[in-house]
C-alpha positions as CSV (number, residue, x, y, z in Angstrom):
1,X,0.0,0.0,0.0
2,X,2.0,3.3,-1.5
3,X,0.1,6.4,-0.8
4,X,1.4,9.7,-2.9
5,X,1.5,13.4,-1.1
6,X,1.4,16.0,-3.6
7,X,0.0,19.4,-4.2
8,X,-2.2,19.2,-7.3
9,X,-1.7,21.9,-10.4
10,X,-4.4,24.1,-11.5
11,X,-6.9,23.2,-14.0
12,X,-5.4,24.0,-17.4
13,X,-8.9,24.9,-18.8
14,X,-9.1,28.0,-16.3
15,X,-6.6,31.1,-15.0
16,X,-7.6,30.3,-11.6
17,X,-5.6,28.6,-8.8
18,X,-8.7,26.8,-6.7
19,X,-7.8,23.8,-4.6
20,X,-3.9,24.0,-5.7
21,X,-2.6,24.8,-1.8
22,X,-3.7,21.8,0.0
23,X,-1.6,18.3,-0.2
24,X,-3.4,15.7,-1.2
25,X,-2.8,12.4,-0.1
26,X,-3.5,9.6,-2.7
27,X,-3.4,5.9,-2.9
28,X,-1.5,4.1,-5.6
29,X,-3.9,1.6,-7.1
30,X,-3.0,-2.2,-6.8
31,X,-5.1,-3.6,-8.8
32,X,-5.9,-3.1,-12.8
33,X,-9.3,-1.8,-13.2
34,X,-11.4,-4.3,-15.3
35,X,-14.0,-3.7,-17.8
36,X,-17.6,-4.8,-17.7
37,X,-18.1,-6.7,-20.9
38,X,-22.2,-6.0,-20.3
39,X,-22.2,-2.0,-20.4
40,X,-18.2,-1.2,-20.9
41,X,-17.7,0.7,-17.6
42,X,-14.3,0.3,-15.9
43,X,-14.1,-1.0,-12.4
44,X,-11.5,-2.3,-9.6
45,X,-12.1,-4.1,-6.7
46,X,-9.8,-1.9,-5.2
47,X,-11.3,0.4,-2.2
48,X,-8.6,2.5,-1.9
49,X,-8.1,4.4,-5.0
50,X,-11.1,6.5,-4.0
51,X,-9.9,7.8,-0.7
52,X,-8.5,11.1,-1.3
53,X,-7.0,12.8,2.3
54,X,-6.6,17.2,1.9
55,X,-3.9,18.6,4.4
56,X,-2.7,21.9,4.5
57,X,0.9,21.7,4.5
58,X,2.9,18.8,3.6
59,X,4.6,17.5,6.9
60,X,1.0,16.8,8.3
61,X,0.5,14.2,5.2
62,X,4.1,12.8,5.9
63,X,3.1,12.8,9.4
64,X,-0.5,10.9,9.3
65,X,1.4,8.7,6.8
66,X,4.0,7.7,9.1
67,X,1.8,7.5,12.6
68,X,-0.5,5.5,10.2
69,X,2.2,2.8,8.8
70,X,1.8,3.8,5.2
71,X,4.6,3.9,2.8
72,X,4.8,7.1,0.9
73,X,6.3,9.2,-1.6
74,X,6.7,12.9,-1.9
75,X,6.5,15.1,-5.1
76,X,7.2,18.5,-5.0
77,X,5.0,21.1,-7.4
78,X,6.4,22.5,-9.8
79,X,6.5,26.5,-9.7
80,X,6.6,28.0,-13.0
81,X,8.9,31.2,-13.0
82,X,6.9,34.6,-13.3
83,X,7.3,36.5,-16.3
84,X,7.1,40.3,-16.2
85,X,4.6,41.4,-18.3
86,X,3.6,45.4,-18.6
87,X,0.9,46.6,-21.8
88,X,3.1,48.8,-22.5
89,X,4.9,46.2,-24.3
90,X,2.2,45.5,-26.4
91,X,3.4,48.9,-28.2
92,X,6.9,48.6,-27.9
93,X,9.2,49.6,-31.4
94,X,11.6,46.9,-30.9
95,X,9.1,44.1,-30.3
96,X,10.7,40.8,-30.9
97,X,7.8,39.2,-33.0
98,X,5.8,41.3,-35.4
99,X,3.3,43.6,-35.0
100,X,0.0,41.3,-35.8
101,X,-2.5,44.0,-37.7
């Protein structure tokens, strides 16, 4: 039983940053999922794939995995680097790509 403790990116399909500061607590699934030849739906028999644990920082996940016997592993997010960005440089003479109209 391998549980995962990561803090989850933000949803690519929106500008906002909902639900990215909690760590999330995961377990790895150990079983495949199985499909249903009648209606084609994909199952496990595993239980634990939908238990999903929120903590606010990550040492309380490493610590409820660790007073809890469960073996872990850590991922660190990925923080993209800001990029300065004015509109002024919208008008700028020595823009590096051209002007578009």
């Amino acid at each position: 039983m391998l549980a995962r403790i990561y803090r989850p990116a933000r949803n690519v399909m929106q500008s906002g940053k909902a639900r990215t500061k909690l760590w999330l607590l995961e377990y790895e699934p150990e079983s495949a999922r199985e499909i249903d030849p009648l209606m084609g739906w994909t199952s496990s028999s595993d239980m634990l794939q939908q238990v999903q644990l929120e903590f606010d920082t990550a040492e309380e996940a490493v610590a409820y995995a660790t007073r809890h016997a469960i073996a872990y592993q850590v991922f660190e997010p990925h923080r993209p680097a800001p990029k300065a960005k004015a509109y002024a440089d919208n008008f700028r003479f020595d823009r590096k790509a051209p002007w578009s109209h």
